[in-house]
C-alpha positions in Angstrom: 34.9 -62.7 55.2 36.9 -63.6 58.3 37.0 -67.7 58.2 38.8 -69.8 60.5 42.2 -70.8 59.5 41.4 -74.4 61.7 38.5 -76.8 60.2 35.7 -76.6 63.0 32.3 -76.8 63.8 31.9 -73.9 65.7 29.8 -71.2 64.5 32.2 -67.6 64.6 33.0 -67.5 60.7 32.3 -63.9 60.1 34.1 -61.5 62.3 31.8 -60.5 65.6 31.7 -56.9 65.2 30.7 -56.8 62.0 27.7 -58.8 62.5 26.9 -56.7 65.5 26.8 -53.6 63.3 25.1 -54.8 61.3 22.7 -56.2 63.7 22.2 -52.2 65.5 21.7 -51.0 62.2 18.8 -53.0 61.3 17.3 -52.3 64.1 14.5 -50.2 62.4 10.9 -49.8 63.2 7.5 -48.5 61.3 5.6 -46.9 64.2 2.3 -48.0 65.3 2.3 -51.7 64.0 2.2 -54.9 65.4 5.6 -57.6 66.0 4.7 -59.3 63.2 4.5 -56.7 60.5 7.5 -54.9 62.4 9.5 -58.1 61.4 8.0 -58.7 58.0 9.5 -55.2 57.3 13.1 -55.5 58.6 13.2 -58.9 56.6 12.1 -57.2 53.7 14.9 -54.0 54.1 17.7 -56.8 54.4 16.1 -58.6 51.3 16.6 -54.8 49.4 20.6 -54.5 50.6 21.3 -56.1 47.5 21.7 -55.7 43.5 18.8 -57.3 42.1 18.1 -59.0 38.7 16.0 -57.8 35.8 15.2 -61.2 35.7 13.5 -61.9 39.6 11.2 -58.8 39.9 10.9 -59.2 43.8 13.3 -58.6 46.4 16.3 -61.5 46.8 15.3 -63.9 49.7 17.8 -64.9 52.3 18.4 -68.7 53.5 16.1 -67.9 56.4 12.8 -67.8 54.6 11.1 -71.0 55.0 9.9 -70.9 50.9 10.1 -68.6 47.8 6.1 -68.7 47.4 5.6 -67.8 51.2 8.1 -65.2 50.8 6.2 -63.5 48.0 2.8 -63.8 49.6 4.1 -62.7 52.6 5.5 -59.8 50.5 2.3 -58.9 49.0 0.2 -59.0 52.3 2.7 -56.4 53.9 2.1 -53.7 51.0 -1.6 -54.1 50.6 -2.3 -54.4 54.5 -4.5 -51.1 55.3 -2.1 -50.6 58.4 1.1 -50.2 56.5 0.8 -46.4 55.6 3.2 -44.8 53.5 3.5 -42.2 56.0 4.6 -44.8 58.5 6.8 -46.6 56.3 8.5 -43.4 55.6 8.9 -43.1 59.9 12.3 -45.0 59.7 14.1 -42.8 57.0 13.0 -39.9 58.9 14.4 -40.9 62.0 17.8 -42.5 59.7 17.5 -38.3 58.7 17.2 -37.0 61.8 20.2 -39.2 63.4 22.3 -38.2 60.8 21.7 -34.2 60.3 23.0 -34.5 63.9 25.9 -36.1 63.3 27.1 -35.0 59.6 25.6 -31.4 58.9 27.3 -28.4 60.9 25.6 -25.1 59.7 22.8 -26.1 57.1 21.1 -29.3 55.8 21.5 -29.6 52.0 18.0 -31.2 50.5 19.0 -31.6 46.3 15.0 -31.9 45.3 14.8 -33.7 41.2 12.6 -35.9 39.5 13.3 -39.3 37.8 11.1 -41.1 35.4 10.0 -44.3 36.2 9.7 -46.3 33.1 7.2 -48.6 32.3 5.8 -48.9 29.0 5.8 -52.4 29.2 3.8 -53.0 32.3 0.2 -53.1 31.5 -0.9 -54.3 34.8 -0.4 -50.7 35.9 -3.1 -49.4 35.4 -2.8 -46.0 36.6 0.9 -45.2 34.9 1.1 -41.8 33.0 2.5 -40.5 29.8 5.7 -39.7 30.7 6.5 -38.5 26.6 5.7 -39.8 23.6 3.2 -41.7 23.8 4.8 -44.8 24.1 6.5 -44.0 26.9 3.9 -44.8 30.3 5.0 -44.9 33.7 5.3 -42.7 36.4 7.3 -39.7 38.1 9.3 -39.3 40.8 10.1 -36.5 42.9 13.1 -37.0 45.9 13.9 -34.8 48.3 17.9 -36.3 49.7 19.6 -34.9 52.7 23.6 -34.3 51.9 26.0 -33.1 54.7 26.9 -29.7 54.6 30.6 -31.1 55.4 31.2 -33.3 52.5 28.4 -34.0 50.4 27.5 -37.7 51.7 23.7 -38.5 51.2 22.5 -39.5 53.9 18.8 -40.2 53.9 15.5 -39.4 51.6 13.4 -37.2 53.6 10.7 -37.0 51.2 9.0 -39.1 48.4 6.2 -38.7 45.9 5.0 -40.5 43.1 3.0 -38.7 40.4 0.4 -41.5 38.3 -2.5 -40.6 36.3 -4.9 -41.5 39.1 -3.6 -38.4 41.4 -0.3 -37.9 43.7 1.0 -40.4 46.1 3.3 -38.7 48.7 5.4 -40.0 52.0 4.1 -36.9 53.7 0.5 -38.4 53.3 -1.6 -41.5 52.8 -4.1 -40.5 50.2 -4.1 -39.7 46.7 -4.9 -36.3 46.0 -4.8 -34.3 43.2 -1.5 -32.5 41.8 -0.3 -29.0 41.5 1.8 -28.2 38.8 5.3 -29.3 38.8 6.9 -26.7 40.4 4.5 -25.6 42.7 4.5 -29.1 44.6 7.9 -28.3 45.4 6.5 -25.4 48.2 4.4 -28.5 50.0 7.7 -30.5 50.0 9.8 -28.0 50.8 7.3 -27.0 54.1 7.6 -30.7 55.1 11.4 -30.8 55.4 11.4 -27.1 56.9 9.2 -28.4 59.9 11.6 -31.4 60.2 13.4 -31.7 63.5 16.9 -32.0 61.4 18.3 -29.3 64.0 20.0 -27.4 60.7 18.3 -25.0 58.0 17.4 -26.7 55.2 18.8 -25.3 51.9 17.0 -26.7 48.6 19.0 -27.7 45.8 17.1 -27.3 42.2 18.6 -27.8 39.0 17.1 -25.3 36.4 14.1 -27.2 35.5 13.1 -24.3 38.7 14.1 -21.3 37.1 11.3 -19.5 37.8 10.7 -15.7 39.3 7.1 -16.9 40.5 8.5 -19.4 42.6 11.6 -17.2 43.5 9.2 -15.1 45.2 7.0 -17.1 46.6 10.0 -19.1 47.9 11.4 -16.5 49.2 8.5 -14.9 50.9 8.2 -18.6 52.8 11.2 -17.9 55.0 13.0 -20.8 52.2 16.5 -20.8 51.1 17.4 -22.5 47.6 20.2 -22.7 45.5 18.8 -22.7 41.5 20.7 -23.3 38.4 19.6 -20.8 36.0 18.4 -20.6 32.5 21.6 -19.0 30.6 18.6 -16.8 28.6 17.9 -15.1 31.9 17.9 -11.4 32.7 19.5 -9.8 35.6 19.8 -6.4 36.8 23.2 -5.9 38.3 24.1 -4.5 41.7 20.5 -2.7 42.4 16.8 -2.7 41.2 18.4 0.3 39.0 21.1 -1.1 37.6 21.9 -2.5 34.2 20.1 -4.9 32.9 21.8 -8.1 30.9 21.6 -11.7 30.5 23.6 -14.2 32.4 26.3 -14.7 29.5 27.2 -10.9 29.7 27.6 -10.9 33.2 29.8 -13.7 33.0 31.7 -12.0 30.3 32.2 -8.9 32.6 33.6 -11.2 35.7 35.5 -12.9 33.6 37.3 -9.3 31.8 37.8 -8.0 35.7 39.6 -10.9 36.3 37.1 -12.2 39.3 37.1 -15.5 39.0 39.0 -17.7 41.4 40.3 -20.9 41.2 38.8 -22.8 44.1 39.2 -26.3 44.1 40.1 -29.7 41.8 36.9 -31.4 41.4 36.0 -34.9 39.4 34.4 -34.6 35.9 34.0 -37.1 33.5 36.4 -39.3 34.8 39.3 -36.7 35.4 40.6 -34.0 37.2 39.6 -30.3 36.7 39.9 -26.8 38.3 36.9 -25.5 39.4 36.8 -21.5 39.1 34.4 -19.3 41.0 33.0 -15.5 40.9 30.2 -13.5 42.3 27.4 -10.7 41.1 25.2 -9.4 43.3 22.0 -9.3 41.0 18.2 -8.0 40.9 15.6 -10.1 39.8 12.2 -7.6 38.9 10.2 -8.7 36.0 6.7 -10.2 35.8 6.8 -13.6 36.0 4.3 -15.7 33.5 2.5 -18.7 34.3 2.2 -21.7 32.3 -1.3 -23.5 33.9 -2.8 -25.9 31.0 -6.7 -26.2 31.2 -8.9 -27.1 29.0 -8.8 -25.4 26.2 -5.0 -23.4 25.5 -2.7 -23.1 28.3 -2.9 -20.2 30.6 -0.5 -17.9 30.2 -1.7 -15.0 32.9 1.1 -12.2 33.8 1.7 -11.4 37.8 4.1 -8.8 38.7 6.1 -8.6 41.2 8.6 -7.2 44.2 12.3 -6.8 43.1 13.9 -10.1 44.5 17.9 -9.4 45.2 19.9 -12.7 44.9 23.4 -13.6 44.7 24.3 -14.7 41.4 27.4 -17.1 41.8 29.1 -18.6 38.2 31.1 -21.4 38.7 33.5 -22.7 35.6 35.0 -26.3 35.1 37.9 -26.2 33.6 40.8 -28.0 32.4 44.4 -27.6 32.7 44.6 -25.5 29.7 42.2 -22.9 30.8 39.2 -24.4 28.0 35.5 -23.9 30.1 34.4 -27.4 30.1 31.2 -26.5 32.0 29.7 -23.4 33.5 26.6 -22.7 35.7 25.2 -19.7 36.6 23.6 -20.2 40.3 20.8 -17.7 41.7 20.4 -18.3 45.2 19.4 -16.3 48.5 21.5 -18.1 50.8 23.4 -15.6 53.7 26.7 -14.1 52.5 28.5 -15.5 55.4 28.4 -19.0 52.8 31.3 -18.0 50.6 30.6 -18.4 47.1 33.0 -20.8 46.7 31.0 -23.2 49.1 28.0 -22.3 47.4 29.4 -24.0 44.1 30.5 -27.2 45.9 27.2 -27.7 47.1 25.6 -27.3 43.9 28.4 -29.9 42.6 26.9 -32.0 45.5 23.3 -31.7 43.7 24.5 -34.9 41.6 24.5 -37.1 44.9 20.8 -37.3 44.3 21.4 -39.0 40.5 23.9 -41.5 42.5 20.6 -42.2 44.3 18.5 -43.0 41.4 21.3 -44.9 40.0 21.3 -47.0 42.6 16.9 -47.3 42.6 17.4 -48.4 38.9 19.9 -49.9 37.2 23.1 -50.5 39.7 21.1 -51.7 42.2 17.3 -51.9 42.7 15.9 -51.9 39.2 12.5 -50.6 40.2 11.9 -50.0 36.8 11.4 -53.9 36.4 9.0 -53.8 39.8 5.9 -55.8 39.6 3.9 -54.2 41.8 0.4 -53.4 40.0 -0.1 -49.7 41.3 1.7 -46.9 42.4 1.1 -47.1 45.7 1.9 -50.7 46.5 5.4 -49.7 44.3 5.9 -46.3 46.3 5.9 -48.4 49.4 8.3 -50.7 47.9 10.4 -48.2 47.4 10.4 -46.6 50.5 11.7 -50.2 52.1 14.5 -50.2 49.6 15.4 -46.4 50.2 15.8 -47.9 53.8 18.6 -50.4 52.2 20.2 -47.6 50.2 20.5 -45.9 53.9 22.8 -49.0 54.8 25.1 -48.7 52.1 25.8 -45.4 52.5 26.4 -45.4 56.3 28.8 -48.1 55.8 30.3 -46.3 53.2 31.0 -43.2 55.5 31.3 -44.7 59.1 34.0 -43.4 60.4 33.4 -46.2 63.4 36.5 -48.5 64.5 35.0 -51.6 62.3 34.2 -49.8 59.4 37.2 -50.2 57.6 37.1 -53.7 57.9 33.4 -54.1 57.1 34.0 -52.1 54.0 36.9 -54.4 52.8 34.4 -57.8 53.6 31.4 -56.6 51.9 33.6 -55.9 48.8 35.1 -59.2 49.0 31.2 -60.3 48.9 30.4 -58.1 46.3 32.5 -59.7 43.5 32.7 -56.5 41.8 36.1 -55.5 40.2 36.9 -51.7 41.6 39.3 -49.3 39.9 42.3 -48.5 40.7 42.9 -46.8 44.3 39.5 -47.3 44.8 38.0 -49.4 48.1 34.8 -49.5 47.2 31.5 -48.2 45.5 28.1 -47.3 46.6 26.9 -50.5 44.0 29.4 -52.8 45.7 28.5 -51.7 49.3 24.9 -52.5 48.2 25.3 -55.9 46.4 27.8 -57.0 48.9 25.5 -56.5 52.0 23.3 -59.0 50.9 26.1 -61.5 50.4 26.9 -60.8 54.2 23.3 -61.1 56.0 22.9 -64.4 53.6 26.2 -65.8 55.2 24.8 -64.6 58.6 21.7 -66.9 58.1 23.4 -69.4 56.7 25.6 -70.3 59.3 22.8 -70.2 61.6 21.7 -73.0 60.0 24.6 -74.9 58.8 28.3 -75.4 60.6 31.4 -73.6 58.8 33.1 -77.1 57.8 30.0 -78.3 56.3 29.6 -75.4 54.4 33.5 -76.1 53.2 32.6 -79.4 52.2 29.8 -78.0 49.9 31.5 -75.9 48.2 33.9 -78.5 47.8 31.3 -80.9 46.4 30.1 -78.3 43.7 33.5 -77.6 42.9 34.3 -81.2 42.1 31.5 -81.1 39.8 29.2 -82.3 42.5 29.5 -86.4 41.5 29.6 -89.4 43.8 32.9 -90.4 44.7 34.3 -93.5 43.1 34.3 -96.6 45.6 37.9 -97.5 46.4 36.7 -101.3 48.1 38.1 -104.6 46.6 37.6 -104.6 43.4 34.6 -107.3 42.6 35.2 -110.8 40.7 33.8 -111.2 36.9 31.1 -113.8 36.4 32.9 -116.7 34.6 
């Protein structure tokens, strides 16, 4: 915070520029809508740039709200009003997507899609939660579609949001509740969505192996899609051609491994440390029938449907440490072009855990959605499409490259009053807590001058007592 070294009145406390950002950046609309909702929203993304407490459920109001209850009613009108759709309130992060593909993603726009469950066993006001496990645990589950750069991984805006509850599927590419497909094939519908998106780039899907699936391969791949898939190490592969040897993933690895293939590519963070990151590559042949899992009624459906030989690149990826030991290893199926070396593939499958950052930041270190009050999935899905928007903020701070950013960065932290690491400048949590500190200052000296705020603090800091009286002292009754 930039503060005058000179008591005065005048309002300039925080530094010009970097209330000017901020002030382009929040210049966000939901289509269609009138002023007032228009405002109600931008007031209610600043009130999500924040970390908020497990202890106040709503969003953290700023001095410019004229009372905590009108706040909260105000709140509650802008979700349940019929005219704020969740394919509108989705509009801005779109647009936040858009801007950005343009700007960050050179060749291809990297979309990690994973679900995160939403606990909340505790809230029986929900009345349309799910079982999520055992049967204590209710709530419901989220599927996210995040758009990374192609450059250097940074996320840079959800493109796509759904909600599953036990009443039906609530989705940002639609404003009805309809009923769902299995799990994996509602990933086709999302992946169509972000396809037809005027990103200017290819989209390439990013699926961690809970997608291991020939079906979908196929189907996948007969929709024009390209995805990158961690697969099951149990899977078979037929090496080189549809005639070729058949083996599981292990083996092949084995064989790479004895022809000396592999290629230390990179040093890459794990755990906490530093480790080589090793690459190889098998042209493989995918061919065998895939079988269904579709629960009815009665047993689940297990019906077999063959299929056309589906040749991917296999690309097996090791993190390892200084001494050689495998630490981790991945074996990656994917059908993106072979001009993407396979040592790019594996960084932007190392990438694919930008998307937990993001529901790191939705729960615990930032957000904590699961602590929401909202009594139904839909009026919570639009919540969290207003606070996706704040997440947006943090991390275009985080990578603006623009001649303030630096400075901005090194204020919000201040604000934060989080305690970074060594060598570290900031984090995506401090960027987020500390950008609420910064539009609550902005208000505040809209209302109040910078010396009276001085004497305030001064006054609490003094253990905010009365002053003794230093007059005459009086004369005793005889």
């Amino acid at each position: 915070m930039e503060i005058s070294s000179k008591p005065t009145d005048s309002h300039p406390v925080l530094s010009t520029q970097i209330l000017e950002a901020y002030n382009e950046g929040m210049n966000i609309l939901i289509p269609d809508v009138e002023k007032r909702l228009q405002d109600r929203y931008q007031q209610l993304v600043e009130e999500h740039a924040g970390h908020a407490s497990t202890g106040a459920t709503g969003p953290r109001l700023l001095p410019d709200e004229s009372s905590t209850k009108a706040a909260a009613m105000a709140a509650w009108r802008f979700f349940h009003n019929p005219r704020v759709k969740l394919t509108r309130l989705a509009q801005p992060l779109l647009e936040a997507a858009q801007e950005a593909a343009a700007q960050h993603c050179q060749q291809f726009a990297l979309v990690p899609l994973d679900w995160s469950k939403l606990d909340y066993s505790n809230h029986d006001s929900k009345t349309d939660r799910l079982q999520l496990g055992h049967k204590e645990e209710q709530g419901y589950k989220l599927l996210s579609a995040l758009l990374l750069s192609d450059q250097d991984g940074q996320p840079l805006a959800p493109v796509c949001q759904q909600l599953l509850t036990a009443d039906g599927l609530l989705s940002s590419r639609f404003d009805r509740r309809r009923r769902p497909l299995s799990t994996l094939d509602e990933l086709a519908p999302v992946m169509d969505f972000v396809a037809d998106l005027p990103l200017g780039k290819r989209s390439v899907f990013i699926i961690d192996a809970e997608a291991d699936s020939i079906y979908h391969y196929r189907q996948w791949q007969r929709r024009g899609f390209l995805f990158l898939v961690r697969a099951d190490p149990e899977r078979y592969v037929r090496l080189d051609h549809a005639q070729g040897e058949e083996v599981r993933l292990p083996a092949v690895a084995q064989r790479l491994q004895e022809q000396q293939a592999f290629q230390c590519v990179r040093s890459v963070d794990y755990n906490g440390r530093q480790v080589n990151q090793y690459v190889a590559e098998q042209a493989v042949v995918l061919d065998r029938p895939a079988h269904l899992n579709r629960p009815g009624d009665g047993p689940p459906a297990r019906p077999t449907i063959p299929g056309v030989a589906l040749a991917l690149r296999l690309v097996v990826t090791e993190l390892r440490d200084d001494q050689g030991q495998v630490l981790e290893r991945w074996y990656l199926l994917t059908n993106v072009p072979a001009e993407v070396s396979a040592a790019t593939i594996a960084l932007w499958y190392y990438w694919r855990w930008k998307v937990e950052t993001y529901f790191k930041l939705l729960k615990s270190s930032g957000q904590q959605v699961e602590h929401w009050q909202q009594e139904d999935g839909c009026a919570l899905l639009k919540r969290l499409l207003v606070a996706s928007m704040a997440c947006v903020l943090a991390w275009r701070l985080a990578f603006s490259q623009a001649p303030q950013a630096a400075e901005a960065r090194r204020v919000v932290m201040q604000l934060s009053g989080r305690q970074l690491e060594y060598g570290r400048e900031y984090t995506l949590e401090g960027l987020l807590a500390g950008t609420w500190v910064l539009l609550a200052m902005s208000d505040l000296l809209e209302q109040l001058p910078a010396s009276r705020i001085r004497g305030l603090a001064a006054f609490v800091l003094a253990g905010s007592s009365t002053p003794a009286s230093t007059g005459p002292p009086q004369r005793q009754a005889a």
